[in-house]
C-alpha positions as CSV (number, residue, x, y, z in Angstrom):
1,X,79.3,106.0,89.9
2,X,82.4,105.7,88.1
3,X,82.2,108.1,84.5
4,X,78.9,110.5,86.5
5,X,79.7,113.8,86.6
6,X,78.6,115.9,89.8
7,X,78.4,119.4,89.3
8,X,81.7,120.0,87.4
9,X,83.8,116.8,88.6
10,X,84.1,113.7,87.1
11,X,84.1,110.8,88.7
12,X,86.9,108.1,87.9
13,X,88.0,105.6,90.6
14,X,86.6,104.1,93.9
15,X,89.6,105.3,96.3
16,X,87.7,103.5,99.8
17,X,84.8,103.7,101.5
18,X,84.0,104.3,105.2
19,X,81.6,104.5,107.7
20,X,80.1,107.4,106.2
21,X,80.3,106.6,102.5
22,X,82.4,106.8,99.5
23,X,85.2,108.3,98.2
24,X,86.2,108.3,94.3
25,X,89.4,109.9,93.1
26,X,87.5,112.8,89.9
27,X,88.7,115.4,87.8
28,X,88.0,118.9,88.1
29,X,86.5,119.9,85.0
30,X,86.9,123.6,85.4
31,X,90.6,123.6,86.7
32,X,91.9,120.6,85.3
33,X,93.0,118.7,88.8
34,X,92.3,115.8,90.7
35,X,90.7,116.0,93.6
36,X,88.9,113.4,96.1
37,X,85.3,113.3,96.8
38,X,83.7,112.1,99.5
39,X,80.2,111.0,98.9
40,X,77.6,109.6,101.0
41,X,75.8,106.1,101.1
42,X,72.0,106.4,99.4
43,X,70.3,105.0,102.7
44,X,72.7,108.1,104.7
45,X,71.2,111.3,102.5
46,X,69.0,112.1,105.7
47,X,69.7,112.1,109.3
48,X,72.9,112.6,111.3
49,X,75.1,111.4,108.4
50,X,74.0,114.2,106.1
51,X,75.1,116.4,109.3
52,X,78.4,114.5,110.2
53,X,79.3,115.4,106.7
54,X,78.9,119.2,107.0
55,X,80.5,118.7,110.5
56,X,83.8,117.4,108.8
57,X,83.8,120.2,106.2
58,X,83.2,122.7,108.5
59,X,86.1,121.5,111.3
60,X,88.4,120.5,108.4
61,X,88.1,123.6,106.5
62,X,89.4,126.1,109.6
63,X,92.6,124.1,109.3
64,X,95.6,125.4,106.5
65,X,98.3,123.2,107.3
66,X,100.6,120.9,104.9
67,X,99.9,117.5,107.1
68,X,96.7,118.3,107.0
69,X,94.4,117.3,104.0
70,X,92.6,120.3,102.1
71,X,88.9,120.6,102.2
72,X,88.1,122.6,98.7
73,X,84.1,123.0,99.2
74,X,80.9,121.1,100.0
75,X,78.5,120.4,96.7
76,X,75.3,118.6,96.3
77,X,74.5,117.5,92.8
78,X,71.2,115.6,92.1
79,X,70.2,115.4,95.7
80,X,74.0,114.1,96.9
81,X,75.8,116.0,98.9
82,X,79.5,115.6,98.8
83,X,83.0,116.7,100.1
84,X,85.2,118.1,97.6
85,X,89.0,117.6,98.8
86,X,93.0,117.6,98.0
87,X,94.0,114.2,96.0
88,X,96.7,112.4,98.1
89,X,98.8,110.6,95.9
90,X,100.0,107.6,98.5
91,X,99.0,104.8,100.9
92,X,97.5,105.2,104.2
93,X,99.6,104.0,107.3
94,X,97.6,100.8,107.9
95,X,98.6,99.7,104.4
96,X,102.0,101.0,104.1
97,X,104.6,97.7,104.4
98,X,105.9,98.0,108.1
99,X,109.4,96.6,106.5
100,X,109.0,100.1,105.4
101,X,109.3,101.8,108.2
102,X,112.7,102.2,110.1
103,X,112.5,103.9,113.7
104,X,113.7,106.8,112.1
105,X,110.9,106.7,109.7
106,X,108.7,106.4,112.2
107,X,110.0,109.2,114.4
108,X,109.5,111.5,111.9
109,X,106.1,110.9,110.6
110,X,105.1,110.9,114.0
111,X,106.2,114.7,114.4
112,X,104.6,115.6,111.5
113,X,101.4,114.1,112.5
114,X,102.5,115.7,116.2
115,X,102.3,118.8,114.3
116,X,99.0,118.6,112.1
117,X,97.4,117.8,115.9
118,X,99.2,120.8,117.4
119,X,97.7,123.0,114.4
120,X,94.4,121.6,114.7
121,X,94.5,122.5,118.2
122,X,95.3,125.5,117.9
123,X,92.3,126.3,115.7
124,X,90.2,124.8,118.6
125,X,89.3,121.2,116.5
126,X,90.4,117.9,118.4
127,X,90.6,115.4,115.6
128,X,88.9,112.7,117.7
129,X,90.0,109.8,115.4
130,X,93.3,109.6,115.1
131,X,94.2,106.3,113.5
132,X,96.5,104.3,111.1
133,X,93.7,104.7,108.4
134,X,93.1,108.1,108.9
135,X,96.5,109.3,108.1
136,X,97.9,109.2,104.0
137,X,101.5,109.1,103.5
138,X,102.8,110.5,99.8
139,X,105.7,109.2,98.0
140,X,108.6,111.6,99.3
141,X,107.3,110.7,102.8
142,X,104.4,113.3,104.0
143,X,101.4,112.6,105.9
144,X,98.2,114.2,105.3
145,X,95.8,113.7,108.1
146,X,92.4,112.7,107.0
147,X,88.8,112.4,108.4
148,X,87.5,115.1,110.9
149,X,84.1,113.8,110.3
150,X,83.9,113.0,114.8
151,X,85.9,115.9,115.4
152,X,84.9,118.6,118.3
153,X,85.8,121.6,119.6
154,X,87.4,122.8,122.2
155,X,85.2,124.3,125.1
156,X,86.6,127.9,125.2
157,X,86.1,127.1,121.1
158,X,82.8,126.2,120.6
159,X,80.3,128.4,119.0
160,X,76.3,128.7,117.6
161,X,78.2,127.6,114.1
162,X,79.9,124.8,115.3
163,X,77.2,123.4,117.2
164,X,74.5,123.8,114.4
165,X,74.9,120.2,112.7
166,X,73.4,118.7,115.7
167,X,76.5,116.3,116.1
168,X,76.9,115.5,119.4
169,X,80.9,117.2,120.3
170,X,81.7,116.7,124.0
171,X,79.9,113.7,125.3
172,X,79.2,110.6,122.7
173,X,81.8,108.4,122.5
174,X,82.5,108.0,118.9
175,X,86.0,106.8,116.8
176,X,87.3,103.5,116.8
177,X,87.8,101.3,120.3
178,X,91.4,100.5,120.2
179,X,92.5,104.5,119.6
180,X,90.1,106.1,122.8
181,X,91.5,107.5,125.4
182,X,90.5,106.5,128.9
183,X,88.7,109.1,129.5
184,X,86.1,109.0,126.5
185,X,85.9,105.3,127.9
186,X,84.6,107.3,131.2
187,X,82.0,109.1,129.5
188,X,84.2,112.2,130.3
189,X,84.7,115.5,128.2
190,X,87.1,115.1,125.4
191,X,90.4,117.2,124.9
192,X,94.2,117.9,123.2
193,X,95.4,114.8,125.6
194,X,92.8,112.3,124.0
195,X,94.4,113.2,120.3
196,X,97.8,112.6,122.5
197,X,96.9,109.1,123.5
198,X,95.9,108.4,120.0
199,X,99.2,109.4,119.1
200,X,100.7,106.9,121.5
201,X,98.5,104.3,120.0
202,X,99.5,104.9,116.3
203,X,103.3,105.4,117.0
204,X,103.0,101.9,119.1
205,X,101.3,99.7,116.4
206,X,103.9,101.1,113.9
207,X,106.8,100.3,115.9
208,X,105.2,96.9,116.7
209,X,103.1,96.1,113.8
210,X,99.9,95.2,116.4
211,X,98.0,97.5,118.7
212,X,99.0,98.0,122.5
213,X,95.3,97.0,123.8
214,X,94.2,93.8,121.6
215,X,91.8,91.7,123.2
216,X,88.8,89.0,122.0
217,X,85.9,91.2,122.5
218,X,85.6,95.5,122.5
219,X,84.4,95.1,126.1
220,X,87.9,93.4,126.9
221,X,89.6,95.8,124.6
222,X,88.2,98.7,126.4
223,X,89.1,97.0,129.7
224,X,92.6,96.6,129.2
225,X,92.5,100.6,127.6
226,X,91.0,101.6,131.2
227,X,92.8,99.4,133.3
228,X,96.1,97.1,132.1
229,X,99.4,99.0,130.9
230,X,100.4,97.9,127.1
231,X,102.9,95.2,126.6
232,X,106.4,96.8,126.5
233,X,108.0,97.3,123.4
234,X,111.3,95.5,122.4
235,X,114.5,97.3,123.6
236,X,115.8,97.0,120.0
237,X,113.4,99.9,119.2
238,X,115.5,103.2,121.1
239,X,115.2,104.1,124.0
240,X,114.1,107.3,123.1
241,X,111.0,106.5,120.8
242,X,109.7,104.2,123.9
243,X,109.6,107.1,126.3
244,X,107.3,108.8,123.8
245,X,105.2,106.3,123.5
246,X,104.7,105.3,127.7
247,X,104.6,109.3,128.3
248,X,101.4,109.4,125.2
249,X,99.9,106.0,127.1
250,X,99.6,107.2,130.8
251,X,95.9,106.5,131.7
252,X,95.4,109.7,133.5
253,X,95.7,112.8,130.9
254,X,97.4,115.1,133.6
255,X,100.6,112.7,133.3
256,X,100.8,112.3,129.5
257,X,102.5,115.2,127.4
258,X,100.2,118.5,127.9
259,X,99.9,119.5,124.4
260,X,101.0,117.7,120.7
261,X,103.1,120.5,120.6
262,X,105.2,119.1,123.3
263,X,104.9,115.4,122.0
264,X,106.7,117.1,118.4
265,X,109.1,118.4,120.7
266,X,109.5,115.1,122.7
267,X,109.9,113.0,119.3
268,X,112.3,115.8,117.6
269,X,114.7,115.1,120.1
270,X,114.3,111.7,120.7
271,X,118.2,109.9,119.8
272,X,118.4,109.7,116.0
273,X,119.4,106.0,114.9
274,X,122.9,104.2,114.8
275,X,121.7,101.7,112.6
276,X,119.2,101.4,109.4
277,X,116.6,98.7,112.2
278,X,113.1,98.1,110.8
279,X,110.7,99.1,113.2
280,X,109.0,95.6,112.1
281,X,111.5,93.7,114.0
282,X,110.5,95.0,117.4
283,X,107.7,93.0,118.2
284,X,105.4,94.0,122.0
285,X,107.6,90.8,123.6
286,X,110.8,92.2,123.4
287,X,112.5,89.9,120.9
288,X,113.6,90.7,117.2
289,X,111.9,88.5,114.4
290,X,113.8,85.0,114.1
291,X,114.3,85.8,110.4
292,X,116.2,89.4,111.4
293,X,117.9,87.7,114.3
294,X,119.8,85.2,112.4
295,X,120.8,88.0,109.9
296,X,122.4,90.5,112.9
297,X,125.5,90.8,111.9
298,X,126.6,94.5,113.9
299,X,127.3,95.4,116.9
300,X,125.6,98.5,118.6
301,X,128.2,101.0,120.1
302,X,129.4,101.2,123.2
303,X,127.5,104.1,125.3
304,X,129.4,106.3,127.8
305,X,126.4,108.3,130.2
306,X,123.5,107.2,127.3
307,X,126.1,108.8,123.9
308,X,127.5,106.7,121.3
309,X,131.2,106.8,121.7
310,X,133.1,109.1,119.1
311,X,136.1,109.3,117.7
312,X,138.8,112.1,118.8
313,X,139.8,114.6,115.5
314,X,143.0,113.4,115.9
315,X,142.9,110.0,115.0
316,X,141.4,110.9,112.4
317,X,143.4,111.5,108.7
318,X,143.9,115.3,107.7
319,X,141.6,115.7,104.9
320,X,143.5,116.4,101.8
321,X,143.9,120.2,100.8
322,X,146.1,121.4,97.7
323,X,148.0,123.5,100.1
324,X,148.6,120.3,102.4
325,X,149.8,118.4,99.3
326,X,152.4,121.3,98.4
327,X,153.7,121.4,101.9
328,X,154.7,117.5,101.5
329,X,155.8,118.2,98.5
330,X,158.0,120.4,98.7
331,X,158.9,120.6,101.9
């Protein structure tokens, strides 16, 4: 498709594909900008795919939020239907380097994300796919969150509009294995907590570089997601950041944080870093990488009742002042 022009955009580069189809960075002809379009396979044009499509558009395009990725319009040109949307100029989190990422890094895309879910919610749409691919990370460190194409909405939400695609928004159990939430594993209603275990699961494979529920087969992969706690995360990543993640993987959604709202919170005041740690170096076993162990060459602060030690203002050295430099001076 690359040099086609549908409607008024012209199409330029093959940006990925999906599940659902294709999307190509274009130009808009008529106000001179990139954009990304979404377009779907030939053999999808009928069916539920043509209806995911318009689900997406629709969900996405309550949402007005800077982590969140624009939806501009849906077009059909020729018989294709398509997704016109923002251009994100950046790498998704699955392909972003995790030597990259320093826990501090990591705390703070997480409450941005934190905070696209919380405005999401708010509009009634649960994401329902929350994963690293999903979520786009510019160059001056911004995520846009992507996809709502299995997104539902809420119960006290939902409406003849939202329900007129046909796509099923309470009971299938559609996204990707390794981010569901036990209770979608259950066959039970979805909700703000599923997007919050989601969260734990993207905010554990960046700190770890692997997923917490990794297994030979989906069935064992949804059994350890239903059953067996995730492998505990190195105690070089802070304490802080680990909390958030165990209180986003509780199995049963009345323990884990009650809103992403409250996870932002929860990850805003998580303990800011002493040192510039990779989060690649803190593997699910608890033990740096051998390469980053031999290189350790600081030693963490002592803690008195969980705070760094400080020093006291007076051993410090008065800044220098003109006025303080008179006084010595002349006496």
């Amino acid at each position: 498709m690359i040099g086609e022009v549908l409607d008024h955009y012209r199409i330029e580069e093959l940006l990925g594909s999906g599940g659902m189809g294709f999307v190509y960075r274009a130009s808009d002809l008529e106000l001179h900008r990139p954009v990304a379009i979404k377009v779907l396979r030939a053999e999808d044009l009928a069916g539920t795919a043509r209806a995911r499509l318009l689900h997406e558009a629709r969900a996405a395009s309550r949402l007005n939020h800077p982590y969140i990725c624009t939806v501009y319009e849906v077009a059909a040109s020729a018989a294709q239907d398509f997704i016109v949307m923002e251009f994100v100029d950046g790498a998704t989190l699955h392909a972003t380097p995790r030597s990259d990422l320093s826990f501090e890094s990591v705390r703070q895309l997480g409450c941005q994300i934190a905070a696209a879910l919380a405005h999401a919610h708010s509009r009634g749409v649960i994401h329902g796919d929350l994963k690293s691919t999903n979520v786009m990370v510019t160059a001056d460190q911004r995520v846009k969150l992507l996809d709502f194409g299995v997104s539902r909405r809420l119960p006290d939400a939902l409406s003849d509009d939202a329900t007129r695609t046909g796509v099923p928004l309470d009971s299938a159990a559609v996204g990707t294995l390794a981010y569901m939430a036990p209770e979608i594993l259950r066959g039970q209603p979805v909700h703000v907590g599923s997007d919050v275990w989601s969260l734990g699961v993207l905010l554990y494979e960046l700190l770890t570089g692997v997923l917490p529920f990794k297994a030979a087969s989906p069935l064992l992969v949804a059994s350890g997601i239903l059953h067996e706690p995730p492998a505990a995360i190195g105690d070089v990543v802070p304490a802080g950041l680990r909390q958030v993640v165990a209180r986003c993987l509780v199995k049963e959604s009345e323990g884990r944080y009650h809103s992403a709202e409250e996870a932002a919170a929860a990850l805003g005041a998580a303990c800011r870093l002493q040192s510039p740690g990779r989060a690649r170096h803190a593997g699910p076993s608890g033990q740096p990488d051998r390469a980053f162990a031999g290189s350790l060459s600081f030693r963490w602060p002592t803690c008195r009742r969980g705070r760094p030690t400080t020093i006291s203002r007076r051993a410090l050295p008065k800044p220098w002042s003109p006025r303080s430099a008179k006084s010595r001076r002349y006496g």
